[in-house]
VOZA-136240 format. One line per 3 residues: number of its first residue (from 0); for each residue x, y, z of N, C-alpha, C. Coordinates in steps of 0.001 Angstrom, whole numbers, always signed. Each point is the difference from the previous one (the first is absolute). Example, Ala and Ser with C-alpha at 12.3 -4.5 7.8 and 13.67 -1.06 7.14 Angstrom:
0	+13190,-5690,+7800,-890,+1190,+0,+900,+1200,+0 ~ -350,+1050,-720,+820,+1190,+60,-770,+1090,+730
END
This chain:
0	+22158,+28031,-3265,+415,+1103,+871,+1343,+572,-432 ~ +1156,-710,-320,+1490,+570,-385,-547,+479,-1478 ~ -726,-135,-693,-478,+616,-1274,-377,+1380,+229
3	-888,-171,+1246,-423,+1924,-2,+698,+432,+647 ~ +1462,-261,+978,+446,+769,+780,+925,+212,-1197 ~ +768,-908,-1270,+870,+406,-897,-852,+1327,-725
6	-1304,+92,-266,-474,+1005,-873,-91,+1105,+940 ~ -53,-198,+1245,-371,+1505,+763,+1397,+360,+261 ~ +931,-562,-65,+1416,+218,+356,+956,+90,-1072
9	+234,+1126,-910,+732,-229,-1183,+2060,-601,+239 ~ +335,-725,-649,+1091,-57,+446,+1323,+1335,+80 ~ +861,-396,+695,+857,+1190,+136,+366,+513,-871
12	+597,-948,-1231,+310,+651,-1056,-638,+1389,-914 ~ -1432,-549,-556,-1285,+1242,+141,+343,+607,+1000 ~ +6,+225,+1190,+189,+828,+716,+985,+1507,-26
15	+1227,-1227,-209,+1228,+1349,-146,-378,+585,-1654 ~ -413,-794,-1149,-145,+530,-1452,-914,+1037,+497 ~ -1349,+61,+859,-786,+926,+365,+793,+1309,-68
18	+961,-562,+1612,+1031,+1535,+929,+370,+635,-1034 ~ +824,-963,-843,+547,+860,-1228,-486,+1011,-929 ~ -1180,-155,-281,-866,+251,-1013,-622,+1329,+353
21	-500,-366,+1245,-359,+1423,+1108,+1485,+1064,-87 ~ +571,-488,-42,+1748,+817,+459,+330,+589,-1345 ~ -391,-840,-1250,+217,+532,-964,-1060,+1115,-700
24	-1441,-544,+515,-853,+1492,-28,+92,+1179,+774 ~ +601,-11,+1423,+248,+825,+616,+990,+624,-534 ~ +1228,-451,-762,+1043,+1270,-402,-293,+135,-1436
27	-855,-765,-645,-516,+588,-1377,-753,+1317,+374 ~ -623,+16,+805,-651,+1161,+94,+172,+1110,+402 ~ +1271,-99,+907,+1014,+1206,+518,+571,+271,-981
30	+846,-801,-637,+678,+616,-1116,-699,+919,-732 ~ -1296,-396,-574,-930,+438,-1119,-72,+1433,+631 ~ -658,+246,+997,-754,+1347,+854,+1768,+274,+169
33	+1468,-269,+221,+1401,+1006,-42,+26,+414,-1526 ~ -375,-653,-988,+93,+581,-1453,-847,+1178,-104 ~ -988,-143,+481,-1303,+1416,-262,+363,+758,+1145
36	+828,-93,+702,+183,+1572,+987,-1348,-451,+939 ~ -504,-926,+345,-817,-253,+1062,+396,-634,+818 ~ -1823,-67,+1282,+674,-343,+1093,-1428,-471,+212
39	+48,-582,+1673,-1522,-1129,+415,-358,+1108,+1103 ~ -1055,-317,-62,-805,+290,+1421,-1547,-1550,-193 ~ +105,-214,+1121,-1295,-1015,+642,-1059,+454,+754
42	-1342,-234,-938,-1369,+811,+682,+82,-553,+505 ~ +234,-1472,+1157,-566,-693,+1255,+1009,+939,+1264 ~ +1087,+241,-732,+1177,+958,+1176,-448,+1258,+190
45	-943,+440,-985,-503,+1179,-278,-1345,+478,+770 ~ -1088,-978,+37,-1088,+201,+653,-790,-210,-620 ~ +252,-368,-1278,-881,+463,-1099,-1080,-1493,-670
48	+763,-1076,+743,-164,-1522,-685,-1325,-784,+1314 ~ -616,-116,-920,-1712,-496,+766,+452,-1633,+311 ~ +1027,-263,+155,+189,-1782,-258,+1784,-755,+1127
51	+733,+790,-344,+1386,-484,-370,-6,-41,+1691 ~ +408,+1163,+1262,+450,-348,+881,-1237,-838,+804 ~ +1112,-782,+988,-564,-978,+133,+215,-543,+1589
54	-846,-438,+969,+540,-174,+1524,-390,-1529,-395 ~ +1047,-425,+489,-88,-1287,-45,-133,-1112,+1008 ~ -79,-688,+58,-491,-1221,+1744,+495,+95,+830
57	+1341,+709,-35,+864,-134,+1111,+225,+1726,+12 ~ -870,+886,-519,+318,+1358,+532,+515,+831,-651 ~ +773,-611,-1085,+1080,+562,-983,-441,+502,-138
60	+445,+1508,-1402,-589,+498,-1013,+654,-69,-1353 ~ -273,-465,-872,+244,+64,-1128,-103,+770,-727 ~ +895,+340,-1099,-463,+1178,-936,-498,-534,-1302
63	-1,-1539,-289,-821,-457,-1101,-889,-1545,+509 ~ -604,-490,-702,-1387,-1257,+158,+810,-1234,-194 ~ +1373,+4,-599,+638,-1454,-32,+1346,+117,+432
66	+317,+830,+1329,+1171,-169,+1401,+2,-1390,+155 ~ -199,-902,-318,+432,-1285,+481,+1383,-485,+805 ~ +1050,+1003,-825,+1242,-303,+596,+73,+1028,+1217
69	-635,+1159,+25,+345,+947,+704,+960,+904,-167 ~ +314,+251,-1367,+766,+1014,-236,-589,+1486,-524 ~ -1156,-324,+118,-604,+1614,-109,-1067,+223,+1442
72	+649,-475,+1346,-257,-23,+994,+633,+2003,+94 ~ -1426,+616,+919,+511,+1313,+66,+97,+183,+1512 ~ -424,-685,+892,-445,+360,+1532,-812,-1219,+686
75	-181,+251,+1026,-492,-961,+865,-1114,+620,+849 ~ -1500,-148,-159,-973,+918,+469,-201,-103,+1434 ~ +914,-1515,+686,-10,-195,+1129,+914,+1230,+737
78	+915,+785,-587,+704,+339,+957,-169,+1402,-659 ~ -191,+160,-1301,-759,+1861,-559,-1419,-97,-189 ~ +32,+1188,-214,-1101,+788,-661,-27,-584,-1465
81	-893,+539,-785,-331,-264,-1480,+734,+1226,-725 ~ +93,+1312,+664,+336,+1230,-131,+1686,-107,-223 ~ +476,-1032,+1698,+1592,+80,+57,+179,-1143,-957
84	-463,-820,-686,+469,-754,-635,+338,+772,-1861 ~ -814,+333,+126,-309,+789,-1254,+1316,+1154,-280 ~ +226,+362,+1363,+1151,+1036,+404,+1433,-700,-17
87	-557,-1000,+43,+1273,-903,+923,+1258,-269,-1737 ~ +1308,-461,+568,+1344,-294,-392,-333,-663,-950 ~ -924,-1080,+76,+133,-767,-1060,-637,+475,-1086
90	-1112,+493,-44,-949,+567,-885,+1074,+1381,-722 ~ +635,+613,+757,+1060,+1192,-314,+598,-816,-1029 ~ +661,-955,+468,+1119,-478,-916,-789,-289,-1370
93	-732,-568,-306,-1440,-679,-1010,+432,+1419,-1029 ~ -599,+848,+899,-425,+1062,-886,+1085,+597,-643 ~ +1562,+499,+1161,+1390,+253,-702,-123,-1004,-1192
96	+387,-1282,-106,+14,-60,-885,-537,-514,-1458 ~ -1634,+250,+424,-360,+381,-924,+174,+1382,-1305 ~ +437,+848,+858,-44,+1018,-291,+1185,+286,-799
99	+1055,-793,+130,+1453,-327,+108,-236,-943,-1592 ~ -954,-688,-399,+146,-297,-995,-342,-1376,+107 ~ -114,-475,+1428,+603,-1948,+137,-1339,-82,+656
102	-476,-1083,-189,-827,-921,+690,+350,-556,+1088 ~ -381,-162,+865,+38,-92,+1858,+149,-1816,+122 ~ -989,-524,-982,-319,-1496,-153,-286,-792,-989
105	+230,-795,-902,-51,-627,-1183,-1620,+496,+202 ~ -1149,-464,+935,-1233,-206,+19,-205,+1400,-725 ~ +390,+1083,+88,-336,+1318,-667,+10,-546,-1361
108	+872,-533,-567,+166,-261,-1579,-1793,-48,-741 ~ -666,-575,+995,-1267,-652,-572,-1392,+216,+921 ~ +478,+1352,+330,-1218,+349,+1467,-641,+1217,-1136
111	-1019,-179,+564,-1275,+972,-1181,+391,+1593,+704 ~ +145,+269,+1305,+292,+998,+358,+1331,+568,-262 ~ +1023,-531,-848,+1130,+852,-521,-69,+1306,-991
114	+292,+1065,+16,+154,+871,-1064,+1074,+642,-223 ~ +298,-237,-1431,+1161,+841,-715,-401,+1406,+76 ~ +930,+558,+444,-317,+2012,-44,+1636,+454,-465
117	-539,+1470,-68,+1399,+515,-370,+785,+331,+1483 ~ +1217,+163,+224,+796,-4,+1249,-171,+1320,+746 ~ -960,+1070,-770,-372,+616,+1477,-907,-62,+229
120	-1483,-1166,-789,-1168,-365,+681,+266,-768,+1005 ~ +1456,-984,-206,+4,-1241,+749,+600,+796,+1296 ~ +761,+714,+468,+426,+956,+985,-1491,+348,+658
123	-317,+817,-1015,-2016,+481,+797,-489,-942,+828 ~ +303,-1608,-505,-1003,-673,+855,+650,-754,+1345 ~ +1429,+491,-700,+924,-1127,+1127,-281,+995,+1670
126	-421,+1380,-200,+174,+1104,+1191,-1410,+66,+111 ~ -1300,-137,-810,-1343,+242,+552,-1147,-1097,-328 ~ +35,-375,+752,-1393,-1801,+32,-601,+198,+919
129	-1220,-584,+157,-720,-356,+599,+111,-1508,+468 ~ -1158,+145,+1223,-753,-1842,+155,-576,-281,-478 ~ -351,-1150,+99,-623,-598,-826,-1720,-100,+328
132	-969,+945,-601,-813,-15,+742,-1095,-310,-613 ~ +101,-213,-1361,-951,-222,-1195,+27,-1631,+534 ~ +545,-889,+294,+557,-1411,+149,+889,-409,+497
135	-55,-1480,+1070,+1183,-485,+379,-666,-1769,-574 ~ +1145,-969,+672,-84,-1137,-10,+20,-375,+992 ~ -852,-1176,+677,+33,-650,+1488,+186,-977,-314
138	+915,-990,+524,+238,-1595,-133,+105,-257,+1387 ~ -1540,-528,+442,-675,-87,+1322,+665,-1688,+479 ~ +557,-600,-1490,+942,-1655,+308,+809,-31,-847
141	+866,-904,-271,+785,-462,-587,-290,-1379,-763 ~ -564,-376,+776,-221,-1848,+97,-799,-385,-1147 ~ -309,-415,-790,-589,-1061,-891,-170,-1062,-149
144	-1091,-649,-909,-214,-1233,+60,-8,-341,-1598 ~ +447,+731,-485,+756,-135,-1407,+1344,-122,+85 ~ +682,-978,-1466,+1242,+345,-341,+228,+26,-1080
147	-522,+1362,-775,-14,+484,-1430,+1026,-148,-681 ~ +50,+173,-974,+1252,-631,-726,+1165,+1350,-263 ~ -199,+1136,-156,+943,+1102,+181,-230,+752,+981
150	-877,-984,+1408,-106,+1477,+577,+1689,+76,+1359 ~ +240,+1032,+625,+855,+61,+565,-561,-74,+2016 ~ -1026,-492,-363,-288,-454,+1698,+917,-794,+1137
153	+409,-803,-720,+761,-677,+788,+1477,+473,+395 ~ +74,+1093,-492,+1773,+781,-202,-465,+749,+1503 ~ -1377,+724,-863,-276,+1242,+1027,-489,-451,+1411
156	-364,-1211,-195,-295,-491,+1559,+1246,-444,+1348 ~ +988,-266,-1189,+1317,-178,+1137,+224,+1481,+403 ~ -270,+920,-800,+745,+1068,+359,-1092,+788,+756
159	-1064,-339,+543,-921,+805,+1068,+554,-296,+1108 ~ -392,+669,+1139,+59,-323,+1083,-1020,-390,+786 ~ -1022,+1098,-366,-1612,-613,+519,-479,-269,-1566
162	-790,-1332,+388,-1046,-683,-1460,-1098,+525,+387 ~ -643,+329,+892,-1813,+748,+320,+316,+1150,+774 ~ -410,+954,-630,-460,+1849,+872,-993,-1091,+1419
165	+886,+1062,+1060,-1056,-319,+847,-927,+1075,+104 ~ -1065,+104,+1161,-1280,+986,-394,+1044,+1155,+633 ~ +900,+534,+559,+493,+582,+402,+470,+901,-1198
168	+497,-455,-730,+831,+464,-1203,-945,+692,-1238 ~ -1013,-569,+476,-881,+437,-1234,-422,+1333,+717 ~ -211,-375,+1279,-387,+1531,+779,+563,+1010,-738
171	+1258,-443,+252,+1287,+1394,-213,+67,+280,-1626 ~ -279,-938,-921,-677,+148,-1612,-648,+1022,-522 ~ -1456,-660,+1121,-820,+1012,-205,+64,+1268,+666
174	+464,+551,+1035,+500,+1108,+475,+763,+857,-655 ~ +1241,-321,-1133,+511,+351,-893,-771,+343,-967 ~ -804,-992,-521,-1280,+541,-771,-965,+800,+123
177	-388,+438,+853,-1056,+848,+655,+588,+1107,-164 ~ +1087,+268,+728,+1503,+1423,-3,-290,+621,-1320 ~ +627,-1030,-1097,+759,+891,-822,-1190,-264,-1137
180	-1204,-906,+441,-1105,+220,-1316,+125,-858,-820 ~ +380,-924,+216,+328,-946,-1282,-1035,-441,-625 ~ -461,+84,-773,-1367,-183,-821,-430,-1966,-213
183	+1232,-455,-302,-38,-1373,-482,+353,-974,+331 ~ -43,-911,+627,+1264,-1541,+174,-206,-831,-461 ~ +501,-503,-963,-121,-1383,-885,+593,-1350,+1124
186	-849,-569,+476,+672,-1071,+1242,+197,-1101,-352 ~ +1063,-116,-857,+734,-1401,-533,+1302,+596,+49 ~ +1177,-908,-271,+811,+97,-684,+731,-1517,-485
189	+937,-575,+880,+524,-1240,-321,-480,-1029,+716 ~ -1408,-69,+542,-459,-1121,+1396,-1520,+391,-743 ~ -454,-1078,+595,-1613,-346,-408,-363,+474,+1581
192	-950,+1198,-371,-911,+857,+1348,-729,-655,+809 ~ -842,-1091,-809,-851,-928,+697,+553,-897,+410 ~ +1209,-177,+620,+1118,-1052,+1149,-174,+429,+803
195	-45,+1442,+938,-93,+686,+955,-1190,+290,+472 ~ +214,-960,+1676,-1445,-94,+682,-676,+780,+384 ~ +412,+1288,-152,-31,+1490,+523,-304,+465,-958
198	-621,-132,-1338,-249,+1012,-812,-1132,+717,+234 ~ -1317,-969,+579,-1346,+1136,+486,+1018,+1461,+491 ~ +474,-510,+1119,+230,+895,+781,+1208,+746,-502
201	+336,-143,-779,+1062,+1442,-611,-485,+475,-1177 ~ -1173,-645,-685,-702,+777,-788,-1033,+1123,+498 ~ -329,-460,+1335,-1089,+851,+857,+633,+962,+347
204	+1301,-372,+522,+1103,+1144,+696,+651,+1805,-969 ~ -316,-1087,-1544,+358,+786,-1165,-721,+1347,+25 ~ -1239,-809,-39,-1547,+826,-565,-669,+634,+1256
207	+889,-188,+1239,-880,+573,+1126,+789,+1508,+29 ~ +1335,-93,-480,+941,+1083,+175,-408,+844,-1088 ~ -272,-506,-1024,+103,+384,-1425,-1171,-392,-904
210	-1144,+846,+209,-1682,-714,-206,+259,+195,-1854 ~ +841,+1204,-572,+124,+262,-1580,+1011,-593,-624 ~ +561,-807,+743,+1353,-1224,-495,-372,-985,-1154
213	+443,+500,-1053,-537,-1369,-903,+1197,-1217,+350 ~ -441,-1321,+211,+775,-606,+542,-521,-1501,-1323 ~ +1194,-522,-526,-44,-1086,-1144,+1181,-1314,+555
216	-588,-1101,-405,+638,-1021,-94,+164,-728,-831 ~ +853,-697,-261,+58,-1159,-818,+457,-1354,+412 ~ -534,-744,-532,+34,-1697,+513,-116,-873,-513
219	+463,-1097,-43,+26,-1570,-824,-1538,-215,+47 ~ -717,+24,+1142,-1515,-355,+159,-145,-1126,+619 ~ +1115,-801,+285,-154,-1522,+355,-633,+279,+1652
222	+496,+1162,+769,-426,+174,+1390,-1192,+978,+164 ~ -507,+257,-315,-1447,+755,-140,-994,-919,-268 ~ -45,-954,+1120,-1070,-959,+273,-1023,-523,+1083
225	+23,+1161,+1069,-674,+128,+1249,-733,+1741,-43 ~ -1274,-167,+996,-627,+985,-298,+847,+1168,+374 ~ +867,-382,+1601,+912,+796,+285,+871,+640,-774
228	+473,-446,-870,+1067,+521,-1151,-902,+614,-1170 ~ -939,-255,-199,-1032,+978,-1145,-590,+1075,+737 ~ -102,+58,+1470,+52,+1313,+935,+571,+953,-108
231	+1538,-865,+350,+1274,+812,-572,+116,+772,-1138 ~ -742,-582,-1485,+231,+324,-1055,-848,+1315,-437 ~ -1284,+63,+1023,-770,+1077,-211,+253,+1401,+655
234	+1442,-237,+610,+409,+1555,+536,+636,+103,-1430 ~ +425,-358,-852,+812,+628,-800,-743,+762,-1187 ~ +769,+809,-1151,-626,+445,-835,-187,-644,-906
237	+1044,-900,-200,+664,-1017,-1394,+233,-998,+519 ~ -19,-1365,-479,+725,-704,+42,+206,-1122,-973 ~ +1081,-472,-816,+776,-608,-1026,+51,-1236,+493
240	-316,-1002,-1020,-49,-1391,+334,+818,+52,-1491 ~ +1420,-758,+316,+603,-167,-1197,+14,-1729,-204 ~ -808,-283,-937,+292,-1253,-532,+124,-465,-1363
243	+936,-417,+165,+840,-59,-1999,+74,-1181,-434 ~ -1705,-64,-395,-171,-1212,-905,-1356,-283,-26 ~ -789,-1063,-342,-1170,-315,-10,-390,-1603,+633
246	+1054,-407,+385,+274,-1729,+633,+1000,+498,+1028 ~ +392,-1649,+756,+849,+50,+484,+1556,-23,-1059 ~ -234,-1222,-912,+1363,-16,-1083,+320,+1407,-288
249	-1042,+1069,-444,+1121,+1474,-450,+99,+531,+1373 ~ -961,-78,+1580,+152,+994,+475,+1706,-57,+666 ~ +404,-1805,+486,+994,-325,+497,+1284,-397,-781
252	-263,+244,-1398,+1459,+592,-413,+551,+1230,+268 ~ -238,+838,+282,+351,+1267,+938,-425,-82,+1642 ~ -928,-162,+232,-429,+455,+1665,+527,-1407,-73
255	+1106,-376,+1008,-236,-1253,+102,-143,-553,+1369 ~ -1172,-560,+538,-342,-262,+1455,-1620,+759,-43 ~ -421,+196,-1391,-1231,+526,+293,-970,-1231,-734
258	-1163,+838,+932,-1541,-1404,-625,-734,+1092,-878 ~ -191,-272,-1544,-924,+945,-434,-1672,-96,+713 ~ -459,-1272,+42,-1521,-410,+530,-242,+1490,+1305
261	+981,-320,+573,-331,+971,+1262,+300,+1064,+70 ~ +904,+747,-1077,+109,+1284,+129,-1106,+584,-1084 ~ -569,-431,-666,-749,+329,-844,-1642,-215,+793
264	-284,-1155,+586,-891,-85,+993,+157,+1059,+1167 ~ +935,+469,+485,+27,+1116,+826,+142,+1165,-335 ~ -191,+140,-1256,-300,+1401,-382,-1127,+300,-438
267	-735,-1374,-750,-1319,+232,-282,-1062,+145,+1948 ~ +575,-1029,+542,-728,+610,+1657,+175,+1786,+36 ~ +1215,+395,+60,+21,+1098,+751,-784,+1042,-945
270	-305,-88,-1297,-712,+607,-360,-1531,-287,+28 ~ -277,-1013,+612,-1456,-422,+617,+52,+211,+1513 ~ +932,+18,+320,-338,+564,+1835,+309,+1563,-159
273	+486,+999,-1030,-91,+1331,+193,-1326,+646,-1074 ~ -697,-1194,-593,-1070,+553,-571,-1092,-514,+1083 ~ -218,-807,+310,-853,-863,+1159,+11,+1773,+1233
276	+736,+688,-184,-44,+741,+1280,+186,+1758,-361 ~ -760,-176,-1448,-143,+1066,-865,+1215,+1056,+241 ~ +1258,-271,-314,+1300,+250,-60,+167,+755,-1259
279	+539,+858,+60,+939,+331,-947,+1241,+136,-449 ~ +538,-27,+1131,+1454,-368,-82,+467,-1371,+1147 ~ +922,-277,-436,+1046,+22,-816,-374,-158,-1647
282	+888,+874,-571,-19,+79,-1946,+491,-1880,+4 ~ -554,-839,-673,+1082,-1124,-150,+418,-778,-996 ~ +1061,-125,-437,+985,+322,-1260,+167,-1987,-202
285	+7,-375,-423,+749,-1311,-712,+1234,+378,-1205 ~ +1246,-167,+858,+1440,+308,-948,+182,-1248,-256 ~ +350,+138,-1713,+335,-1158,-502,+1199,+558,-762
288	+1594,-394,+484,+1115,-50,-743,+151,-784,-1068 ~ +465,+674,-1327,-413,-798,-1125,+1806,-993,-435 ~ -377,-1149,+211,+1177,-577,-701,+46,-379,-983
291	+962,-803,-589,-206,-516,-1820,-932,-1841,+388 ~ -9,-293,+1489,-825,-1362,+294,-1329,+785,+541 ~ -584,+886,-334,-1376,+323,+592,-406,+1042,-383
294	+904,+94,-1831,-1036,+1529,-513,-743,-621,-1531 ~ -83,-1170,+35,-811,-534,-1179,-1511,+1082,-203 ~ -365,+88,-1129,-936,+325,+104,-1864,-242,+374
297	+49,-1387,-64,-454,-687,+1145,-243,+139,+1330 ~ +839,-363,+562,+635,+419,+1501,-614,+1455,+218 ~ +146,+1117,-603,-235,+800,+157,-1272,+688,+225
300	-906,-1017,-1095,-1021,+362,-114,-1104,-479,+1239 ~ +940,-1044,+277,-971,-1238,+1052,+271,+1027,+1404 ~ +1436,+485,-145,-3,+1008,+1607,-632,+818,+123
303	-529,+610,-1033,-701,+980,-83,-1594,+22,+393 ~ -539,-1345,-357,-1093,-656,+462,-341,-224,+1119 ~ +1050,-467,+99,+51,-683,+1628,+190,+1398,+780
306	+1094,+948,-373,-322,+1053,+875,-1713,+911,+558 ~ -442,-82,-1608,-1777,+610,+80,-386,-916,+848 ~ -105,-982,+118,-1029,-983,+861,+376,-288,+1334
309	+1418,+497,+527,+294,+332,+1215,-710,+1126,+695 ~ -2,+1109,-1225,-471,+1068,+103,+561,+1313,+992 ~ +1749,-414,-233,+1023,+1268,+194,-199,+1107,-882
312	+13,+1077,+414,+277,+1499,-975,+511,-41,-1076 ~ +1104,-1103,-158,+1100,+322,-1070,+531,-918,+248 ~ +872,-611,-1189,+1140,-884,-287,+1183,+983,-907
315	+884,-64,+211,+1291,+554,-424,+985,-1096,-559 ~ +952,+630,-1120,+916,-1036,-252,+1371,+597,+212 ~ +1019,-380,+104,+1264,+989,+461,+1117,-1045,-966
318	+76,+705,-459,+1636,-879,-1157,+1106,+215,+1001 ~ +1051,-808,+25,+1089,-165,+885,+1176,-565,-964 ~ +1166,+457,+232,+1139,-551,-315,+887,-1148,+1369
321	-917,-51,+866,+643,-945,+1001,-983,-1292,-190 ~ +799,-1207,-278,+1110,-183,-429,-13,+176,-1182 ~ +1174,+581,-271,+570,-57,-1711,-836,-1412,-1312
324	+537,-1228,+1008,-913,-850,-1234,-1143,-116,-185 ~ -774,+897,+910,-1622,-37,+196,-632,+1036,-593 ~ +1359,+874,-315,-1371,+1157,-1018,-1090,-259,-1057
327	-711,+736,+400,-1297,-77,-1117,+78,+521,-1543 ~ +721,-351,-639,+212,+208,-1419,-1771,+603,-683 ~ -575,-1076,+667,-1299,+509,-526,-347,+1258,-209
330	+623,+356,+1272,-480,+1543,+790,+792,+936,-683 ~ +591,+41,-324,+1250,+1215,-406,+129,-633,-1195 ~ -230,-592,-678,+75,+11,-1645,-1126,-70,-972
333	-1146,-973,+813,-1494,-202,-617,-995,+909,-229 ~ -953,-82,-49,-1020,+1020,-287,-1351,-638,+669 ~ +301,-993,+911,-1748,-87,+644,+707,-143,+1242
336	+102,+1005,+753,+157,+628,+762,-710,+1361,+64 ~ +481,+363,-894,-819,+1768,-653,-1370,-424,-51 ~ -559,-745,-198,-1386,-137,+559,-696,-640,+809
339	+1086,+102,+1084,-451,-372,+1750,-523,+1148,+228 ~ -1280,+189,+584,-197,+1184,+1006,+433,+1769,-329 ~ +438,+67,+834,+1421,+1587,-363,+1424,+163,+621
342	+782,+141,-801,+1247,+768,+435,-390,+723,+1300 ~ +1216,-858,+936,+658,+1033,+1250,+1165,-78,-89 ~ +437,+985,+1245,+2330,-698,+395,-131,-1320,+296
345	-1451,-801,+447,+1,-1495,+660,+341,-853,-1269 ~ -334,+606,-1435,-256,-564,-988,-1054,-164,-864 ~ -966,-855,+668,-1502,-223,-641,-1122,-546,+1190
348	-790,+1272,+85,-1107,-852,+1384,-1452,+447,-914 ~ -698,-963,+578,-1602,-330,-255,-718,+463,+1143 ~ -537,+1334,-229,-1170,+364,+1297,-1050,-641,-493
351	-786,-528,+1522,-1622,-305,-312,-228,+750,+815 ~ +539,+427,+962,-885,+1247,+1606,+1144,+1113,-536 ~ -582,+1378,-78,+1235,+800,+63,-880,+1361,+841
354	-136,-759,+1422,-913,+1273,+1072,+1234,+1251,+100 ~ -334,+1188,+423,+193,+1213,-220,+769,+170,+959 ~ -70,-685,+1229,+637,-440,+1312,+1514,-667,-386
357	+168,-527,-1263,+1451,-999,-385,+1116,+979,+424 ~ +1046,-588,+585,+1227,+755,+112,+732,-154,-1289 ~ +1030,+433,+388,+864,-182,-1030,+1417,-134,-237
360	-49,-1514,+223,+1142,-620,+199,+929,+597,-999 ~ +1301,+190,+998,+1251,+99,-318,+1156,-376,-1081 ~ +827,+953,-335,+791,-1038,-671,+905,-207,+748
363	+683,-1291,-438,+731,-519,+753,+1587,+814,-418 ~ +1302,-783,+707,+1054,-189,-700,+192,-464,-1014 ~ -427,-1195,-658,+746,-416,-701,-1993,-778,-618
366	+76,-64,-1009,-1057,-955,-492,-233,-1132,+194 ~ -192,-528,+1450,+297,-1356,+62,-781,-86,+1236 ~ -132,-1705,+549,-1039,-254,+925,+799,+591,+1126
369	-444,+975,+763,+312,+422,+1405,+536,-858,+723 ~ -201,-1080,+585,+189,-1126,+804,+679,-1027,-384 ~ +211,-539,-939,+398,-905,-1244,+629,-112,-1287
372	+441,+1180,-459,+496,-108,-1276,+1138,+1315,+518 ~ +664,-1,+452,+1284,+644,+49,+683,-40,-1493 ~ +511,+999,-282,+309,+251,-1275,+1530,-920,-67
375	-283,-428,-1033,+1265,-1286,-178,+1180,+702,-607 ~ +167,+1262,-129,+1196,+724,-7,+377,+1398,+986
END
């Protein structure tokens, strides 16, 4: 047990070399954009980003997917609108100074929604944005039953106030959603969805407001093991079972607190209780984060197997730089990779179902597991 709480818990030292590192990409990159006469503007500040803002368990809103600390906290949906938040001081300030040349938050250094423009595009956007209506993020919990090895759950959980949306909150979610049209909600962020006893019922609540809502999740898989929770799973459009490895030895050098037997057994069910009931959706994805302990070529081939005979849509592979000593060298220097499947932004996925009905998942911030792989700089 003190073995996996040392691996899910990096020591302080890593920690501050992290702060630093972040601090030192954040003014590498100001500097760079003051040499070229540029300036920032942010599609998630903008309206423009299908992914980045984000309401989080306790109401917040975020303007990116890894607020853990809460410093790209923009508003509080308990006490605004989605509209006044968007309007609101803090989001103003974001945008001044973006526009101004500076980054608002180290987290900008490495958020997919940053763009370099020239200083009177970055003016254009700092005075005219939109909401966000292409996409938001719902983090319906906080809570997990993982303790991944870079992820920042445990930071972001001191700093909630509520760990579960009550059904109340989702009301007011989806009411916001309905308003302004929001096309999408990806319902993860830093908490595993399937903790919350209430998910029938705030997935029903979603789709009763919002019948054209594509609505996606992602999940360890370890709790998607009652018919009730594969109920749950069939309001959605998507849903992501990320498991990174082919055993327990690779899956719990990263997930650590997970059982491969059962998340892999509960994904092969839910795709026999949504074919058993001539389903078509949920699309359902098996994410496999590739490390340098679980991208043998082997391994690869056997997940791939095992994915067909589950008989998910697709398996995906996603290269990650979190953690640093875990990169996949394979992946970014080798050449059998290039003949996985096909090139996406995910990296490399293998369709066996590719119905006409598939959404089409998002990109993220940052190339990395949504839930779990917080970018280690």
């Amino acid at each position: 047990m003190k073995q996996k709480q040392r691996r899910a818990n990096p020591p302080r030292r890593i920690k501050r070399v992290i702060g630093f590192l972040r601090s030192l990409g954040r003014r590498r990159i100001e500097v760079q954009a003051g040499l070229q006469k540029k300036a920032f503007y942010c599609a998630a500040l903008g309206g423009e980003s299908n992914y980045n803002i984000s309401v989080n368990s306790d109401m917040t809103v975020s303007c990116n997917c890894q607020d853990f600390d809460q410093t790209g906290r923009l508003g509080d949906l308990r006490k605004n609108t989605l509209r006044e938040v968007f309007d609101g001081p803090v989001a103003r300030e974001f945008r001044d100074k973006l526009a101004a040349g500076r980054l608002p938050i180290s987290r900008c250094a490495r958020c997919w929604d940053l763009r370099t423009v020239s200083r009177p595009e970055a003016a254009k956007h700092r005075d005219h944005y939109d909401l966000p209506r292409t996409g938001i993020m719902v983090e319906n919990t906080i809570l997990c039953n993982l303790q991944c090895f870079s992820c920042c759950n445990q930071v972001a959980t001191k700093q909630r106030v509520g760990k579960i949306m009550s059904l109340e909150d989702v009301k007011k979610i989806s009411r916001e959603i309905k308003e302004h049209q929001i096309r999408r909600v990806s319902y993860f962020k830093l908490g595993e969805p399937f903790l919350s006893p209430r998910l029938n019922e705030e997935l029903a609540i979603l789709k009763g407001d919002n019948p054209d809502l594509v609505i996606s999740v992602s999940t360890n898989g370890v709790l998607v093991d009652t018919d009730r929770k594969r109920d749950a799973a069939l309001l959605l459009d998507e849903i992501i079972f990320s498991i990174d490895g082919i055993d327990d030895a690779t899956v719990t050098r990263y997930q650590v607190g997970s059982d491969f037997g059962k998340a892999y057994k509960n994904l092969a069910d839910l795709v026999k209780h949504r074919n058993r009931l001539n389903r078509t959706k949920p699309m359902i994805e098996w994410k496999y984060v590739l490390f340098n302990w679980n991208d043998r070529p082997r391994m690869i081939y056997s997940a791939i197997e095992m994915a067909r005979q589950s008989g998910v849509d697709l398996i995906s592979f996603w290269p990650t730089f979190s953690p640093l000593r875990g990169i996949s060298w394979r992946y970014y220097l080798g050449d059998f990779f290039k003949k996985i499947g096909q090139p996406s932004w995910k990296g490399r996925e293998v369709l066996f179902n590719d119905p006409p009905s598939r959404p089409q998942t998002p990109k993220p911030a940052a190339l990395a597991e949504p839930k779990t792989s917080a970018s280690a700089l």
